[in-house]
C-alpha angles and dihedrals in degrees: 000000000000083000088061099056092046079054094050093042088046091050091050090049095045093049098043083054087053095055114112115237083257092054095053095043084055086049094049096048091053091052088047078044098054092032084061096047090054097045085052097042085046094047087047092051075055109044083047101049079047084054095045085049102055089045095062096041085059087045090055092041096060093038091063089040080056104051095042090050076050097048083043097054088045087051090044087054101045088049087052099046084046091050096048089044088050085051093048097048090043089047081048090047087052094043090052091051098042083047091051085045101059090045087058096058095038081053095046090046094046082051094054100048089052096045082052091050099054085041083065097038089050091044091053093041094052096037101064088162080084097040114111118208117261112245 
């Protein structure tokens, strides 16, 4: 076998020895040919995983824009449960003490008008000269 390949090896040298200088021109201008056509199918596999790649870091970029305009409007939502449960407890606040307020003045006038009906009770009880006999 090893005697074939000397054969084989022997045959492509001794062809290539036997071109004509067209034919290796010819020769010459397809493998600058096909050089040209991988360097620009390599530069294009390039020019496209840049691409890719741009297109998920933009991907990535407006997912992250995404989720923080989320977490802001979360935010936004729980300030504004946390001020409008600040203004109820502060309306309830007024409410209780416009209520206790109001049980204070109907106390003190119920006060009154008792301290003014004993005054009158007292006042009848210590002037007889008034009092009329019972019948």
């Amino acid at each position: 076998m090893a005697g074939g390949l000397d054969v084989f090896d022997s045959t492509s040298s001794h062809s290539s020895a036997q071109r004509s200088p067209g034919t290796k021109r010819k020769r010459g201008a397809l493998d600058h040919k096909r050089d040209t056509l991988a360097e620009a199918f390599y530069r294009s596999s390039i020019d496209t995983l840049q691409i890719h790649l741009q297109l998920e870091q933009e991907h990535t970029r407006c997912e992250r824009m995404l989720e923080a305009e989320r977490t802001k409007r979360e935010e936004m939502h729980i300030q504004h449960e946390r001020e409008e449960k600040e203004c109820d407890e502060c309306v309830h606040a007024r409410d209780r003490d416009m209520v206790m307020e109001m049980v204070r003045l109907l106390a003190s006038q119920a006060s009154g008008e008792q301290d003014a009906r004993q005054n009158t009770s007292n006042n009848n009880n210590t002037d007889s000269s008034f009092n009329l006999p019972a019948l």
